[in-house]
C-alpha positions in Angstrom: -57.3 -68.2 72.0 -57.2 -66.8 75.2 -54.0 -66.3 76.9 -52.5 -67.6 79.9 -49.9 -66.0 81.0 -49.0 -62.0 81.1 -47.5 -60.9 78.0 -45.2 -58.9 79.9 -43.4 -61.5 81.7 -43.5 -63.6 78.4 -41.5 -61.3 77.2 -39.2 -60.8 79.6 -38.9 -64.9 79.8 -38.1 -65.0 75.9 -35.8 -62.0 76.2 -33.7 -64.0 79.4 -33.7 -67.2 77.6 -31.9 -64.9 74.7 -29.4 -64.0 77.0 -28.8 -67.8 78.4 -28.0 -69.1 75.3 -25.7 -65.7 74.2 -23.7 -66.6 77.5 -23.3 -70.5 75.8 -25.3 -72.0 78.7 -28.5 -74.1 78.6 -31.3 -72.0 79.2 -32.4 -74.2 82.6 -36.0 -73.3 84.4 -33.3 -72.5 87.2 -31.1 -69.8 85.2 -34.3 -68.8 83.1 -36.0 -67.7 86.7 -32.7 -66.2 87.7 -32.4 -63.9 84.9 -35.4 -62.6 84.9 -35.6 -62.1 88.7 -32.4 -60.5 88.5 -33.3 -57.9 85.7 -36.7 -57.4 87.2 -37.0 -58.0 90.3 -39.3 -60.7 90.4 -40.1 -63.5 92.8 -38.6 -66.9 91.6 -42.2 -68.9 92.1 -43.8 -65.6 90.6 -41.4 -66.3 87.7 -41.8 -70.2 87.2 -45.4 -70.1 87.2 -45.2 -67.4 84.7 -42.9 -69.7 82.5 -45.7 -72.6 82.7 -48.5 -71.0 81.7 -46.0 -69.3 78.3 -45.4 -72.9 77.7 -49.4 -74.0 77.9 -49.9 -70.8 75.5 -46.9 -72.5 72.9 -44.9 -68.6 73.6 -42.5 -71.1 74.8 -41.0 -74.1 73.7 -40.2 -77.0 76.1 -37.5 -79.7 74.8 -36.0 -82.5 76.5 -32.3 -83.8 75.5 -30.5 -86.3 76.6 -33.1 -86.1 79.9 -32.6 -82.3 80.6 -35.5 -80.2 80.0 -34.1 -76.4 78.1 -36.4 -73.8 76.7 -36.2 -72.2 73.6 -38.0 -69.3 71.7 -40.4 -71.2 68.7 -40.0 -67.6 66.5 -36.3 -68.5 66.4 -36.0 -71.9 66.5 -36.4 -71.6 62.5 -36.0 -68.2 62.6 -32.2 -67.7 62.4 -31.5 -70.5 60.5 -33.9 -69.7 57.8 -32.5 -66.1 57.5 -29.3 -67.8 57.2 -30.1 -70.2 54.4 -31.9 -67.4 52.7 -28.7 -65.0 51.9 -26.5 -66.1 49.2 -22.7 -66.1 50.1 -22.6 -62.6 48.1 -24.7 -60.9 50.7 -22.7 -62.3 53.8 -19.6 -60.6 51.8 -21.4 -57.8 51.5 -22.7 -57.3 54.8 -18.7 -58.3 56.0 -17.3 -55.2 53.9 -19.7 -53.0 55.1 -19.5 -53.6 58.6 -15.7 -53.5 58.4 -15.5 -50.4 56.3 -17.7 -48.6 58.8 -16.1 -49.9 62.5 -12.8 -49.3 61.1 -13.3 -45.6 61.7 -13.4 -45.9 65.3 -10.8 -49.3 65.5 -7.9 -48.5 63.4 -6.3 -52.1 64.9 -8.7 -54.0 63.3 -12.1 -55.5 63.1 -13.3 -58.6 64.7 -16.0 -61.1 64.0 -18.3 -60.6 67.3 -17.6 -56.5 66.6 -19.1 -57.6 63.1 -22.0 -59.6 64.9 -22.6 -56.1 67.1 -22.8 -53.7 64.6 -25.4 -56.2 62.3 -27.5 -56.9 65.2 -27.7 -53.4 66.3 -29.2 -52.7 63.0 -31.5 -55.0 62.3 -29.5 -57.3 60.3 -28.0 -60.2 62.4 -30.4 -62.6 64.3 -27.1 -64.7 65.5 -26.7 -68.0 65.8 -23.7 -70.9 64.9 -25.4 -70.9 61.3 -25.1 -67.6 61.0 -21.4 -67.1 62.5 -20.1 -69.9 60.3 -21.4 -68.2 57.2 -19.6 -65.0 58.1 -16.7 -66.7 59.0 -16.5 -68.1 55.4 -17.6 -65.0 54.1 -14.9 -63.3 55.7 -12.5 -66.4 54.2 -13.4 -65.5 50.6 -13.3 -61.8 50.6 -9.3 -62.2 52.0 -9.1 -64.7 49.1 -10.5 -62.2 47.0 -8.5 -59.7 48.0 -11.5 -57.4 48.9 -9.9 -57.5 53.0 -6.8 -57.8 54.5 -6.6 -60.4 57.7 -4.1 -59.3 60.4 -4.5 -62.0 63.1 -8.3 -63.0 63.9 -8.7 -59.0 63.2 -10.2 -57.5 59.5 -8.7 -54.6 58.0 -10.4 -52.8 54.8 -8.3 -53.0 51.8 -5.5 -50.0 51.7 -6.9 -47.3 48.7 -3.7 -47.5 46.2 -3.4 -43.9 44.2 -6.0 -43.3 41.4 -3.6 -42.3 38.7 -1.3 -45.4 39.2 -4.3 -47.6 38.8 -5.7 -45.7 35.8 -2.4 -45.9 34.4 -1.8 -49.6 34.9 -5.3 -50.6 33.3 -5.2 -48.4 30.8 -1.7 -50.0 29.7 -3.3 -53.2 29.8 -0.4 -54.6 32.2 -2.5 -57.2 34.9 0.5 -58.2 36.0 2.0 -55.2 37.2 -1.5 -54.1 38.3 -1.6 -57.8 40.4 1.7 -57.0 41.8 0.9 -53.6 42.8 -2.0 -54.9 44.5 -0.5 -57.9 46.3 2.4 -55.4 47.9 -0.4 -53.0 49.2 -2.2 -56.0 51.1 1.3 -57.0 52.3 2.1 -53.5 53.3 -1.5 -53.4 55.2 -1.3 -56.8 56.6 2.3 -55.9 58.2 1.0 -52.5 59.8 -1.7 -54.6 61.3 0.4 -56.7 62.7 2.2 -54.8 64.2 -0.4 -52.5 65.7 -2.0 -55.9 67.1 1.4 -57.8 68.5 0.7 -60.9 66.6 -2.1 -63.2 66.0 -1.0 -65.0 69.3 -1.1 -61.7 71.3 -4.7 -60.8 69.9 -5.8 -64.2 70.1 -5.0 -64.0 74.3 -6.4 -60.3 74.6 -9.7 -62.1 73.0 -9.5 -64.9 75.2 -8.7 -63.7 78.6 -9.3 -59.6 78.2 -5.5 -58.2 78.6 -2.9 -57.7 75.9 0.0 -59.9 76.2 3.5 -58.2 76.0 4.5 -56.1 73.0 7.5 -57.0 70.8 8.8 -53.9 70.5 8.7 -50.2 70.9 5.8 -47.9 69.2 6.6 -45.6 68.4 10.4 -46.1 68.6 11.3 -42.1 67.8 9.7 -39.5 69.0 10.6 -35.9 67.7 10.4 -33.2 69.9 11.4 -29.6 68.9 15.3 -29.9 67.6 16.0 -33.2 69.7 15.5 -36.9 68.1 14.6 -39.1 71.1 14.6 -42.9 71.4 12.0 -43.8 74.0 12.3 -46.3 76.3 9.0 -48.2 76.4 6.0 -48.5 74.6 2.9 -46.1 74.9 -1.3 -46.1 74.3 -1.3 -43.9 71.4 -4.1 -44.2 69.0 -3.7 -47.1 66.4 -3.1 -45.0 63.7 -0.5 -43.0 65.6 1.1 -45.9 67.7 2.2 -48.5 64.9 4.5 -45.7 63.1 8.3 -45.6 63.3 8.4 -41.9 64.5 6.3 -39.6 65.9 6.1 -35.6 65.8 5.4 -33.7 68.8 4.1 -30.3 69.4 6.3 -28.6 72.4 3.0 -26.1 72.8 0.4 -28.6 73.5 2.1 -32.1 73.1 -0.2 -33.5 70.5 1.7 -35.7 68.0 1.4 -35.9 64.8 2.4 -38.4 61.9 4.6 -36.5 59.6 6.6 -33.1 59.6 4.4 -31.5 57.3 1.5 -32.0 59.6 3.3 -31.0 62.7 4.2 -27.5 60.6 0.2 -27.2 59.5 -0.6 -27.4 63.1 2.5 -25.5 65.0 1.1 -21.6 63.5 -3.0 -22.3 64.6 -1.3 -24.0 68.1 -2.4 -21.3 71.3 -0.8 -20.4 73.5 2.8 -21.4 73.2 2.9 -22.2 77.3 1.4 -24.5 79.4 -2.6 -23.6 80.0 -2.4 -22.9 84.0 -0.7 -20.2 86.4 2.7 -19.8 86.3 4.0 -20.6 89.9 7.9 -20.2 89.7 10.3 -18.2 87.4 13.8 -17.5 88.1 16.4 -17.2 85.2 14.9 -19.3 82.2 13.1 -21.8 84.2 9.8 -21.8 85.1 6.6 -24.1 87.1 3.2 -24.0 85.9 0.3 -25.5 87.6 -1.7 -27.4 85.2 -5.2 -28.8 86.5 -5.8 -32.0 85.2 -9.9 -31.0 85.2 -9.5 -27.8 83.4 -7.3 -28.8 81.0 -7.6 -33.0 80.1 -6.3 -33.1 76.6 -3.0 -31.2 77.6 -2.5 -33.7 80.8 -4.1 -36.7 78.9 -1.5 -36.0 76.0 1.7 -35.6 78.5 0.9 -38.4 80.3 1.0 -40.7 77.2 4.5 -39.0 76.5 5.4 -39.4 79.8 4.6 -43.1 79.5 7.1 -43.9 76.6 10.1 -43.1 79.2 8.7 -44.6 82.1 8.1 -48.6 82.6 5.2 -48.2 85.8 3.5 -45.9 84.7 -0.6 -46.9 84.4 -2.2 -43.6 84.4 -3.4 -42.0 80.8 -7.2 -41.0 80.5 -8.2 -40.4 84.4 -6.2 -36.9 85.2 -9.2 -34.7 86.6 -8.0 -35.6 90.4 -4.5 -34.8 89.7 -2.5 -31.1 89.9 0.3 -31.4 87.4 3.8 -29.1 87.7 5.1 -28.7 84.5 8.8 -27.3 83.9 9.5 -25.5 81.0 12.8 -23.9 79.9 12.9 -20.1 77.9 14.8 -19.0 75.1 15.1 -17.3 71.8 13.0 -20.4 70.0 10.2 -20.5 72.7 9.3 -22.4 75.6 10.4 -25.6 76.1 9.1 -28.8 78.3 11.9 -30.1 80.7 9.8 -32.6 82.7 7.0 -32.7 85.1 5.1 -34.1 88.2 2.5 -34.9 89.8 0.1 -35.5 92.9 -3.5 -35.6 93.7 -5.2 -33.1 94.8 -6.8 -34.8 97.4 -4.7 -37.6 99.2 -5.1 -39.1 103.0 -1.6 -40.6 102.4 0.0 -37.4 102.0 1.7 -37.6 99.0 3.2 -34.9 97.3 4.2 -36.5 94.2 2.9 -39.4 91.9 4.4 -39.1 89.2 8.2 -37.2 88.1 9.4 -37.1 84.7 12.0 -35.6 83.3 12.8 -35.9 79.3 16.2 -38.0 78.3 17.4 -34.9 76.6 17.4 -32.7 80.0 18.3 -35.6 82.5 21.8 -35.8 84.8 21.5 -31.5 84.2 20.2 -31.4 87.8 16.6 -30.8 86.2 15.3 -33.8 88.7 16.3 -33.0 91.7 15.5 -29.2 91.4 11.4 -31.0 91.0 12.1 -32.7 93.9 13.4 -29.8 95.9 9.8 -27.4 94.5 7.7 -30.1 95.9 9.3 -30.2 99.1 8.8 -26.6 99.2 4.9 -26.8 98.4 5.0 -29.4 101.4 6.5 -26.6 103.4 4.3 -24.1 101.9 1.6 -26.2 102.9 2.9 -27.1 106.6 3.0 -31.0 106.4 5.3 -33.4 105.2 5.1 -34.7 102.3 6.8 -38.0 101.0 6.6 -39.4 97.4 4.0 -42.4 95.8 5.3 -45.6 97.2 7.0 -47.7 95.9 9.3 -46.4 94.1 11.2 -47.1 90.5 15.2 -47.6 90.5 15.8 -44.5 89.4 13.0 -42.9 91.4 14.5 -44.6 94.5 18.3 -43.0 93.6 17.1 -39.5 93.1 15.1 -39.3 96.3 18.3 -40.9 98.0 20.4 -38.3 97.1 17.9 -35.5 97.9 17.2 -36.7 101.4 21.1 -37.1 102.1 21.7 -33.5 100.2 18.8 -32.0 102.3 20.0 -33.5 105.6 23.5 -32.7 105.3 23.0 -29.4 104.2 20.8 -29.0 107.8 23.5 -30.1 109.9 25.8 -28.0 108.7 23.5 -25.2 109.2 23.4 -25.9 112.8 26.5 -26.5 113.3 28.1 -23.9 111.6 25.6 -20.7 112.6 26.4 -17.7 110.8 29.5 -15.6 111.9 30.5 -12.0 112.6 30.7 -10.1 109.1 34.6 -9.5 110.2 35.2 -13.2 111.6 35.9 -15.3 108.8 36.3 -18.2 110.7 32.9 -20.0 111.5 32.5 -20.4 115.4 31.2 -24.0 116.2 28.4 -23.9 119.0 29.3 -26.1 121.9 25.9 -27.7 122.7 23.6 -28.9 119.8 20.1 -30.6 119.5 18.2 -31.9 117.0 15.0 -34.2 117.0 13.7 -35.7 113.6 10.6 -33.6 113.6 12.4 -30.3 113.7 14.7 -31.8 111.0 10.8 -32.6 109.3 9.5 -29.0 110.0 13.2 -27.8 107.9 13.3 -30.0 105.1 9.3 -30.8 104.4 9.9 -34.6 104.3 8.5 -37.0 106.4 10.4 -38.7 109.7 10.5 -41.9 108.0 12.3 -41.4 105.2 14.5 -38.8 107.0 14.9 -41.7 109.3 16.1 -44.4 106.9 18.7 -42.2 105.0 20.1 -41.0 107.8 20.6 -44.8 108.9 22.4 -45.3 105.6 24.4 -42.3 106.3 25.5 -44.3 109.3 24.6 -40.9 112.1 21.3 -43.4 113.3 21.5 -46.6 114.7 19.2 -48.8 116.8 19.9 -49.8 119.9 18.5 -53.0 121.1 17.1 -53.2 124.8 16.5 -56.9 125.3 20.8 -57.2 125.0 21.3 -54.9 127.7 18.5 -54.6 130.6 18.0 -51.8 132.5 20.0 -51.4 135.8 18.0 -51.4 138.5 19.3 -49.1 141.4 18.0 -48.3 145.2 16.5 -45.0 146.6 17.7 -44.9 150.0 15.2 -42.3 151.2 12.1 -45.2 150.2 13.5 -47.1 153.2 11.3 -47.5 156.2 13.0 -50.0 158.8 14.3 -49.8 161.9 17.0 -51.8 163.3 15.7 -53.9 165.9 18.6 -54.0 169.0 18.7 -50.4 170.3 22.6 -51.1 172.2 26.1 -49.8 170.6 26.9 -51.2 167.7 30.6 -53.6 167.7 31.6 -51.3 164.7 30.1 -48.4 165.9 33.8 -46.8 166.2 37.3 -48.1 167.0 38.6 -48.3 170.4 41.5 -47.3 171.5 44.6 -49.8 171.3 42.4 -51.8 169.4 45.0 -53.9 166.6 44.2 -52.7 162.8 44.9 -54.9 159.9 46.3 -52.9 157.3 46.4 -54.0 153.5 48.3 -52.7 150.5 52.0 -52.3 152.2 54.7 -54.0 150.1 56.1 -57.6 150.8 59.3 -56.4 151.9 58.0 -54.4 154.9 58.3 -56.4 158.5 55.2 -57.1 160.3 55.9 -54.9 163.1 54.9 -52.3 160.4 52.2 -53.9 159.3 50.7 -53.7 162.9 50.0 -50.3 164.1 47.6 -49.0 166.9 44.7 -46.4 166.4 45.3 -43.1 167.5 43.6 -41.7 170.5 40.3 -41.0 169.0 39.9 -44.2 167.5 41.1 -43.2 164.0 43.1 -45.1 161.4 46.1 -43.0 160.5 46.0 -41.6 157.0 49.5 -43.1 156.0 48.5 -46.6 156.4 45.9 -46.3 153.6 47.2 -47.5 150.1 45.8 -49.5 147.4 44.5 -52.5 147.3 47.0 -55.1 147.4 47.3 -59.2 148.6 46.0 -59.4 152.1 49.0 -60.2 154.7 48.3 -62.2 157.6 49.7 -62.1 161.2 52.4 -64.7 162.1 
């Protein structure tokens, strides 16, 4: 029989209507000619006429329901179903374990059915279909019935492996019950670490649904031990799954992996190299010192302080993606080693100029001044640099106090620079300048933050205010010199000058004076004497 239509595009039909009816959608001429014009970059009419001559040559199978024409693959119209009906409900068991037993390697949280449904199809063992996923979800049913796996949730977990000797001992004593109980506490030890690596069934049941994990009920881990120092953390952090659902985790002070247990912490802490932070050493004065860690050069030490750094701070969204970031760690020396004190860090490439993203300093080391000596090294980088710098906005509480009191400590300590300028060697007593200025960008230029935050502490320091200009307008005044008029009668003016003899109203004299001496002639030349002028006073009037 000669064929219609191009193989080709009959393949690439059957293939889109595949990927209709994954997505739960009727596979429509409309969304059958979208597909594969989207994947191939077809022409729709190119594409329907394509799907008409498939359906002449029976590749593909027209079916009208309920008055809506679908189309449909014939090879697995009875395909699926038939491969369905022919496994027993052993093999669907089978195929469960072993799908579980081998994902579980890579996701310690659990197992879920479409994972399952992934791993079969990729090799060759899963056609799909509602047959087929109903059969594995009873499969799935008998073997936690059976007690060959442990449900946590919608999630499978592979049984837990109970010691060899205890199980050869309890057989071989012929004790089933003991042997049952033993068993039955192992699933209920499993079943409880997978819950609480998963939240709850509710919690994975919304991640499933909608993509995000819904909030955690409590701390993991909720100890983490670092060198001599017990610490409770604060918040919960992305650890692996078999690391995150433990009580307490070990952490190496060299290259901040963590580790389950003591012992394996102690394995690990003689083959760990080198004992500081991989990057230059930028700072050292006293026991302290700064290294510059590049978050390229070295991603599992920044990936694994950045998940440490997450369990004491709530914001904090940044774990895996550290290659654009510089990070400045702070250590502190002694006779037991190095030691981490806290950290920060800021992008190496930002056109908000910030000079910090992210500061952290351990509980163990906080209110010791620790914080505010960061601050202070990345102000002096800004300065190094020659612009201002001003941390990741916005900021967290206590983010937003410590940069508070740096700014006001910073400022302060400015002003009394200036106005206290350094003495004689023999003058003990500062000398105050008389006349001072000082503009916020020299204050900038000083202290390596930006005007505006300069600006708002030093409003809240109450030496900056705002003065409003609508409230009081601008006086307007009058330049004599711009005037350009002349008067226009050119005779003597009546109060060009006084004549003399001419009567002169005096004001300001007391009451009890006469007014003979209120009324005095002008002198000669026409001037008032000096005596008669006083302040200003009721005007008296001539009888």
């Amino acid at each position: 029989m000669v064929k219609l239509a191009n193989p080709v595009y009959t393949g690439w039909i059957l293939a889109a209507i595949c990927k209709v009816r994954a997505q739960k959608q009727r596979p429509s001429e409309a969304r059958v000619c979208q597909a594969v014009s989207l994947a191939h970059g077809l022409d729709t009419d190119t594409v329907r006429e394509q799907l008409e001559l498939s359906v002449q040559d029976r590749a593909v199978l027209r079916v009208l329901s309920k008055g809506q024409v679908s189309y449909r693959d014939p090879a697995q119209k009875s395909g699926h179903k038939l491969a369905a009906r022919q496994r027993s409900a052993g093999d669907w068991e089978s195929l469960l374990r072993r799908a579980v037993s081998a994902l579980y390697v890579r996701h310690c949280g659990g197992i879920g059915l479409a994972e399952v449904e992934a791993w079969l199809r990729r090799g060759g063992q899963y056609v799909g279909g509602a047959d087929s996923r109903r059969l594995l979800r009873l499969a799935g049913r008998r073997c936690v019935e059976t007690g060959r796996l442990v449900r946590a949730g919608p999630r499978f977990l592979p049984p837990p492996k109970w010691p060899q000797a205890v199980e050869e001992d309890l057989v071989s004593n012929a004790q089933p019950a003991l042997y049952m109980l033993y068993n039955s506490i192992l699933h209920l030890m499993a079943y409880v670490s997978g819950v609480l690596n998963c939240s709850s069934s509710e919690t994975l049941r919304e991640e499933d649904e909608c993509g995000c994990p819904g909030e955690p009920c409590a701390r993991h881990p909720a100890i983490i031990v670092c060198g001599t120092y017990a610490v409770d953390t604060w918040y919960s952090s992305p650890y692996p799954a078999h690391l995150a659902r433990l009580h307490t985790l070990y952490v190496c002070e060299s290259c901040l992996c963590a580790f389950p247990s003591s012992a394996s912490l102690a394995r690990h802490s003689p083959r760990c190299q080198p004992p500081l932070p991989p990057g230059p050493e930028l700072y050292r004065h006293g026991n302290l010192a700064v290294f510059q860690v590049d978050g390229k050069q070295s991603k599992p030490y920044c990936q694994n302080l950045c998940l440490l750094a997450k369990l004491f701070l709530d914001h904090k969204t940044l774990y895996y993606d550290v290659e654009p970031f510089l990070f400045y760690v702070l250590t502190r020396h002694d006779a037991a080693g190095s030691h981490l004190v806290g950290y920060f860090s800021k992008e190496k490439l930002c056109q908000q100029r910030y000079n910090v993203s992210c500061l952290m300093v351990l509980p163990q080391y906080q209110r010791l001044g620790y914080g505010q000596l960061l601050i202070d090294f990345s102000y002096l980088l800004s300065r190094k640099e020659g612009k201002a710098g001003t941390p990741e906005k916005p900021l967290s509480e206590l983010g937003r106090l410590s940069y508070t009191a740096y700014w006001r400590r910073a400022i302060l300590t400015q002003l009394v620079a200036i106005t206290r300028p350094a003495s004689n060697p023999g003058d003990k007593s500062p000398k105050v300048s008389s006349a001072l200025t000082l503009s916020l960008a020299a204050l900038s230029k000083a202290t390596g933050a930006c005007t505006a935050d300069l600006a708002s502490t030093l409003v809240q320091l109450g030496l900056l205010g705002h003065r409003s200009q609508k409230s009081r307008p601008q006086r307007l005044t009058l330049d004599a010199e711009a005037l350009h008029w002349t008067p226009s009668l050119t005779g003597a003016s009546e109060m060009e000058k006084v004549r003399e003899g001419d009567i002169v109203f005096v004001f300001g004299r007391k009451p009890a004076e006469t007014q003979a001496e209120m009324v005095r002639p002008c002198s000669k030349d026409g001037r008032i004497p000096k005596d008669l002028l006083f302040g200003r006073l009721p005007r008296t009037r001539l009888a």
